[in-house]
N, C-alpha and C positions, 0 to 999 in steps of 0.2 A: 288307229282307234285306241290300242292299249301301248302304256307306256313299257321305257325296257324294263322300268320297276317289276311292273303287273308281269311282264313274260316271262321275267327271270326268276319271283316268285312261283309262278306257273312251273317252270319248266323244271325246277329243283324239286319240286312238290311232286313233281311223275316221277322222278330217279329215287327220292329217300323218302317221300313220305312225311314228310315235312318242313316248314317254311324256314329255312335256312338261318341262323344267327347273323346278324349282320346286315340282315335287307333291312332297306329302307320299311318297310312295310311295318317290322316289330316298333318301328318308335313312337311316341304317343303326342306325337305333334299331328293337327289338323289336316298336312297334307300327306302322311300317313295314312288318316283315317281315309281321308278322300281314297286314296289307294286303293285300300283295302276293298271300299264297297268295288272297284271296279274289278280288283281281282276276285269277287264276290260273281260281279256278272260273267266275267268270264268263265269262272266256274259253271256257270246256268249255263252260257250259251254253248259251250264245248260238252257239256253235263257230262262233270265231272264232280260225281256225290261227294265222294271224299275229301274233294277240294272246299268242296262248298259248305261242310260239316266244319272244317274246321278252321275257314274264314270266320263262321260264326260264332265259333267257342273263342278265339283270338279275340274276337269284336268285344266281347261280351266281359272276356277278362280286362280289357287297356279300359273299358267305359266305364269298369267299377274303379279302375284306378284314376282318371283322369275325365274326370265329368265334362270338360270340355271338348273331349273327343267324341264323345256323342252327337253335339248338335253337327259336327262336321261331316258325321256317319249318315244323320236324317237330311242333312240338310245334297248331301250327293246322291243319295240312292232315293231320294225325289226328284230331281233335276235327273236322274237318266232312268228314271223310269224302272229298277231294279225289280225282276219279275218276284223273287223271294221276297214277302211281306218282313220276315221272319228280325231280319239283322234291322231295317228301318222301325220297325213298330220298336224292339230292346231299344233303341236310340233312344225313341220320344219316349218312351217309359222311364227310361235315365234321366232326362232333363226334367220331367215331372216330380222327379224324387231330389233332383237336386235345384231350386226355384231359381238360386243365383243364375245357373248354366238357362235355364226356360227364359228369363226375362233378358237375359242378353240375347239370346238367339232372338224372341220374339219383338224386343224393339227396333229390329230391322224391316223395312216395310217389304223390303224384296222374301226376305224369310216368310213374313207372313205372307205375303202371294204363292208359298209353296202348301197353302191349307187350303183343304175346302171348304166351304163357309160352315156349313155342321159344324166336322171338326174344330173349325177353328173356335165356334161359338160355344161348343161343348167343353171344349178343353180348356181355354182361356176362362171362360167362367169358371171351372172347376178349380183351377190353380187360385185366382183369385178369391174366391172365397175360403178356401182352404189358408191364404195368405193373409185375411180380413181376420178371419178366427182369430190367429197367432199374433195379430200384432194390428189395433186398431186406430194408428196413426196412418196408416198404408196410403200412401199418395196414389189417385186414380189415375193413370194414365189414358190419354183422349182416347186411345183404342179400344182398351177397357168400358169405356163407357159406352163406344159403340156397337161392341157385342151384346154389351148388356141390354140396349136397346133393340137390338137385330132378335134376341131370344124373346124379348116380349112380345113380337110382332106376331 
């Protein structure tokens, strides 16, 4: 179920107390991020606070530095279901703040299958008009235009 990454993170985390220099886990590539949410669930499902405190502060520092590690963050801890809101919501709050990272994640049709339609109609509107303000050449995208029409219904 968990990689030897996640266990070995895990398991250095109960001896010192912290995610050891050198794991895979600290790097700020994508399959990193994946990582991390898992060593996030594990944390939950072993309920291990401490572990799970500071899966979140790690998540939270690599997503201010690499906007791209976010969508990878929301885009896993949606697909396994990750009981903690807490590290997926910081994701989607990141990719909102950063449009480039929002519009590559969201031009994927599988991505958007990980929203519910609320969401998806709430938020995809709210980015795009916040996008229309700043810049009024802004090409529609057929999805765009979808939601837009799903909110008026």
């Amino acid at each position: 179920m968990y990689s030897s990454t996640v266990i070995r993170a895990a398991v250095e985390f109960c001896y010192s107390d912290e995610i050891v220099s050198g794991n895979k886990i600290l790097e700020t590539t994508e399959e990193a991020g994946r990582e991390l949410v898992h060593l996030a669930h594990f944390a939950e499902f072993y309920q291990i606070p401490k572990l799970t405190q500071r899966v979140y502060m790690l998540g939270l520092k690599v997503m201010r530095k690499t906007p791209a590690y976010a969508s990878a963050i929301f885009k896993e801890a949606t697909v396994i279901k990750l009981e903690s809101n807490a590290l997926r919501s910081d994701a989607w709050e990141n990719m909102l703040r950063n449009p480039a990272t929002f519009f590559q994640f969201i031009e994927s049709e599988e991505n958007r299958r990980l929203l519910d339609a609320s969401q998806f109609r709430a938020l995809v509107l709210d980015v795009y008009n916040k996008t229309r303000e700043n810049n009024n050449d802004y090409y529609e995208p057929a999805w765009v235009q979808e939601a837009k029409k799903m909110s008026e219904m």
